[in-house]
Each structure stands twice: as structure tokens, then as C-alpha cells.
N, C-alpha and C positions, 0 to 999 in steps of 0.2 A: 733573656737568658743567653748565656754566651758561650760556642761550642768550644771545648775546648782543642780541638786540633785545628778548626780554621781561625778561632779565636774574633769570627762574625758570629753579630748577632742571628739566634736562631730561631725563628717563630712557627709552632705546628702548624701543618697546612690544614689551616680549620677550612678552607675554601674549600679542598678537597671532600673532606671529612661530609661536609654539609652538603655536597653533591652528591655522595654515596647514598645520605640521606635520604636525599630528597626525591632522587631518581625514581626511587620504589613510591614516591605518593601518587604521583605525577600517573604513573601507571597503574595505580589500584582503582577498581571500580566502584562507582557511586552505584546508587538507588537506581537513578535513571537508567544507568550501563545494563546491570540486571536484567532492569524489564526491556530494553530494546534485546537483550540476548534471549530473552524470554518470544521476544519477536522471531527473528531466527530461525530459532527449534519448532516454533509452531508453521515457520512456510517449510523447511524441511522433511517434519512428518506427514504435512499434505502430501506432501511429494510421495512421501512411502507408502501413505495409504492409496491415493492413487495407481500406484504402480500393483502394491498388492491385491488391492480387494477388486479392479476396473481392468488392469491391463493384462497382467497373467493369469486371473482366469479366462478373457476374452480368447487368448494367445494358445492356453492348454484345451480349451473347447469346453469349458465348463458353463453347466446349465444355470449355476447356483445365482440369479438373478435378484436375489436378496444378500447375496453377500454386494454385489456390486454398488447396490443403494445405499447399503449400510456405509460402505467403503467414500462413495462419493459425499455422501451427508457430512463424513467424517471430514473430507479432509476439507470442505468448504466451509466448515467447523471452525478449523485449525485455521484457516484464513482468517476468520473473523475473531477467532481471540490474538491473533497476530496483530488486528486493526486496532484492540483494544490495548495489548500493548502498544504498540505505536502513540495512542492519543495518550495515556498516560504514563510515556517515558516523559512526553513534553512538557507536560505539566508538574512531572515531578523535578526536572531539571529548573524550570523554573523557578518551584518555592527551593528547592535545595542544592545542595553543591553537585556541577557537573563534572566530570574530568575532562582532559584535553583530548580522548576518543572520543567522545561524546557524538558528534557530527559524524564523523567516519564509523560509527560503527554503525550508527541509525542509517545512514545510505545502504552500507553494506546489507544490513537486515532487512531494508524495504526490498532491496535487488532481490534476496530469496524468496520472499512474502511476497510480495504484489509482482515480481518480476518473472521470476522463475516458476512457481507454483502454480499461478495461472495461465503461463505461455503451455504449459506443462501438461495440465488439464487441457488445454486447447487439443494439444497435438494429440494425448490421451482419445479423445473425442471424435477427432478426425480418423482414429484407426476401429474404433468400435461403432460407431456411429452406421447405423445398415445407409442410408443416401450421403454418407459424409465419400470424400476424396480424401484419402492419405496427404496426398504429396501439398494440395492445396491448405489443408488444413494446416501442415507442418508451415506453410508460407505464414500464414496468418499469426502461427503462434510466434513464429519470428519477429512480426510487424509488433506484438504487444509484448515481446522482451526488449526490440533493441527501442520502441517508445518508453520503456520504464526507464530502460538504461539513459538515456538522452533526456528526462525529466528529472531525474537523479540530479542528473549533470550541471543541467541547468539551473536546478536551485541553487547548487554549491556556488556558481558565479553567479546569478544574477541578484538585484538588492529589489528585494518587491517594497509596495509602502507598509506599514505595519498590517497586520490582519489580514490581508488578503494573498492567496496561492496565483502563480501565473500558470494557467493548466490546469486540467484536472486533478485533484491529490492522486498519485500513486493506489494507493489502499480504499479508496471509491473508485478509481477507473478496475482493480484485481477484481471489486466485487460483481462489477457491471459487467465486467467478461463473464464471468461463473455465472450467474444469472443468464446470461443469453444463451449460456450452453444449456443449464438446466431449463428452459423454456421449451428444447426442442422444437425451434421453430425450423421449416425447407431448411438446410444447408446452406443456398445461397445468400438467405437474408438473414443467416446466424453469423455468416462472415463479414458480409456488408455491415453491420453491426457491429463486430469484432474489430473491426478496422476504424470503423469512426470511434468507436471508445478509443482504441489508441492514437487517432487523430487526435481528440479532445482532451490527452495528456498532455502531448507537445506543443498544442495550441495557444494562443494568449490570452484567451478566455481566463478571467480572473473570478476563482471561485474563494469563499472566505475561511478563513483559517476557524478551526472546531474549536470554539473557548466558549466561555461561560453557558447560557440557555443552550447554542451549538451545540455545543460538545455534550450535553445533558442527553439530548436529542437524537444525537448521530447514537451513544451509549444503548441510550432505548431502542434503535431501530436494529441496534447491533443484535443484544438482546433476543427480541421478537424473532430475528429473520434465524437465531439458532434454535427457535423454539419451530419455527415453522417447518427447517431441517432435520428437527428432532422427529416431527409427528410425521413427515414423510416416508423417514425410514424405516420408524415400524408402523407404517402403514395405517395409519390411524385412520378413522371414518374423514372424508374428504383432504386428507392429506396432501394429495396430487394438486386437487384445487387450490387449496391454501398456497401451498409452495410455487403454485404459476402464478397466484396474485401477488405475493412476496416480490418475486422475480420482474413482473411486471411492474410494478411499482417503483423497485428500485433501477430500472429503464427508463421510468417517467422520469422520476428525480435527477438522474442521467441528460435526461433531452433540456427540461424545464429551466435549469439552474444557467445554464450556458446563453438559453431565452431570458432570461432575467438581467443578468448581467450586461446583455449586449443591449435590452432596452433601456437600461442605465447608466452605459456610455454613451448613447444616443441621444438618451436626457443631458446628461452633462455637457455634450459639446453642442448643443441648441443651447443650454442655458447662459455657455461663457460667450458666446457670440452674443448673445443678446445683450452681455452685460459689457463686449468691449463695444457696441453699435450702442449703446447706451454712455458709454465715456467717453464716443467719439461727437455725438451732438451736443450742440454751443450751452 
């Protein structure tokens, strides 16, 4: 087509046109987007439950020691369906289309969920806790936010081999905090505890990524450990018991895996020795 006052040819700027397009695809969200936003809200309202149901009544002088259990169950609740989001954003990105947030926004969501929610609850802890230290306890919840944040960080650059995490995952290190708070164990060996979970974030302990039987596994114990929350906080006949065993066990699972692992790089690098003293004889 040819204009008539420059009397050059004219061609629509379809370039343009298809950038206008396309800009809005590029930023609308997928399935996966959803459910990691779905993450988010759930470390969030821990947050708020925590503060409402644990902190200001502790703060106002309130006796009401069933709101506080309710309140904790709840938000350590909200952790755990945040973990469930978490495992299947992953898998949903996987079978289906992700968008180019996808990455940034699952960091972003874990920093609230496993990062802030649990340092959170720490420091929570640290002020209601009758043998807890404020100032100390606040140290601790720092050491397990600026660990999250620095695991975060580290996956975004580092290229692990397929299947396996370099570190603790984020979302089992949030659990194993909250656990060791709910165990009530001395003060000192709830923080020495506190610290080595977030030691065993930014560590190179290489734990495996939750797919298939995994992730079946981690779902179930996900499951269970909200059922065991459930019965705690209304009080149900051996409640208290169940919820230390829970707790305990998910500590074990905490210690064990890191033991596992390390006798399996131990294994490995006897084996390839062996087998380069084996290609070195005639």
C-alpha cells in the first residue's frame, strides 16, 4: 500500500500490534502461578494467626490458654498446606504450561512460608515462652530467615544434578523449626536445634527432590502431621502425646536424611577410587 503524501510504501506495524498482544500473555498466570500464590496466603495467615491468637493475648495478659493452642495449631496448619502448595505447583508446572514468573514468584512464596512464618513463630516463642530469652530467641529467628533467604538464593544460581536439593528444602527445614518449638524442649536445646536446622539449609547436604513414591510420602506425612494438630488443639484424649511424637519424628527425619546421604557420598568416593586403582593395574 502506498501513502499517499510520502508516496513510500506503507506496511501496518503488525510488530507493534503483536507486542501489545502478547505482553498480557506473557504475564497472565498459569495453574502453577495460582497454587504457589495459594502458598503465599497460607505463610501470611500463619503470620496472623500467630500474632492474634499467641502474641496479643500473651501481650494483653490474657488467661485464655485455649485460644493460644487453637491459634498455634492453626498457623502451623497454614505452614503445612503452604508445603502442599509448594510440592504441587511443581508438578503442576511440569505437566502444564508455566509462565516466565513462575520461578520468581515460587522464591518469593517460599521467603513467606518457610522463611518469614517460621522465623516468626520463633521469635513469637521467644517472648511467651516462661524459660525462653527475648533478645536471644529473636537472634535465632534471624539465623532461620536470613538461612531461608540464602537457600533461596542459592538455588536460583546453583545447577544441582537432576533430583536432588543441595540443602535442606526450605519447607522441611520451616517444619522442623515449628516442631522443635512445639516439643517444648529447655530453651537452650530448642535453639541449638533451631540453628542446626538452619545450618542444614545452607549446607551441601544433598537431600532428594519429592516426585513420584516421594512426594506420595511427604503428602501422607503432610496429612497426618495436620491431623495430629487437629487433635491437639481440641484436646483430644492423648493429644499432647501424639503431637510430641509427630514432632519428634519429624526431628528424626531432620537428623537421619543428612546421615544417609553423607554415607552415600562416602560410599561413592570409595567406590570410584577403587575403580580408578583398578584401571591403574596392568
Amino acid at each position: 500500500m502506498i501513502d499517499p503524501e510520502t508516496q513510500a510504501n506503507w506496511v501496518p506495524e503488525a510488530d507493534e500490534v503483536d507486542e501489545e498482544e502478547e505482553m498480557p500473555l506473557s504475564l497472565r498466570l498459569s495453574i502453577a502461578d495460582t497454587l504457589t500464590l495459594g502458598n503465599a496466603t497460607c505463610g501470611f495467615m500463619a503470620v496472623y494467626f500467630t500474632t492474634t491468637g499467641i502474641l496479643i493475648p500473651h501481650l494483653t495478659g490474657s488467661q485464655e490458654s485455649g485460644m493460644a493452642r487453637h491459634s498455634a495449631a492453626t498457623a502451623v496448619i497454614l505452614m503445612l498446606c503452604a508445603a502442599v502448595f509448594d510440592l504441587f505447583d511443581g508438578l503442576v508446572a511440569r505437566k502444564l504450561r508455566s509462565s516466565p514468573m513462575g520461578a520468581e514468584l515460587d522464591n518469593l512464596s517460599d521467603l513467606i512460608s518457610f522463611g518469614l512464618a517460621p522465623a516468626y513463630f520463633v521469635l513469637v516463642y521467644g517472648m511467651v515462652a516462661d524459660d525462653a530469652h527475648q533478645r536471644v530467641a529473636a537472634l535465632g529467628a534471624i539465623v532461620v530467615l536470613l538461612a531461608v533467604v540464602l537457600r533461596l538464593a542459592r538455588f536460583s544460581c546453583v545447577t544441582m544434578k537432576d533430583g536432588m536439593f543441595q540443602g535442606m528444602p526450605s519447607p522441611f527445614g520451616a517444619l522442623t523449626v515449628v516442631s522443635i518449638v512445639l516439643l517444648e524442649l529447655p530453651f537452650v536445646a530448642t535453639l541449638l536445634a533451631i540453628v542446626g536446622t538452619a545450618w542444614l539449609m545452607v549446607s551441601r547436604v544433598e537431600y532428594p527432590k519429592p516426585r513420584g513414591r516421594l512426594a506420595g510420602a511427604m503428602l501422607c506425612w503432610i496429612v497426618l502431621s495436620m491431623g495430629l494438630l487437629a487433635a491437639w488443639a481440641f484436646d483430644a484424649p492423648s493429644g499432647q502425646l501424639l503431637l510430641q511424637t509427630g514432632c519428634a519424628l519429624q526431628l528424626v527425619m531432620g537428623a537421619v536424611i543428612p546421615l544417609f546421604a553423607t554415607a552415600r557420598r562416602v560410599n561413592n568416593f570409595r567406590d570410584n577410587r577403587r575403580e580408578a586403582r583398578a584401571a591403574q593395574l596392568p
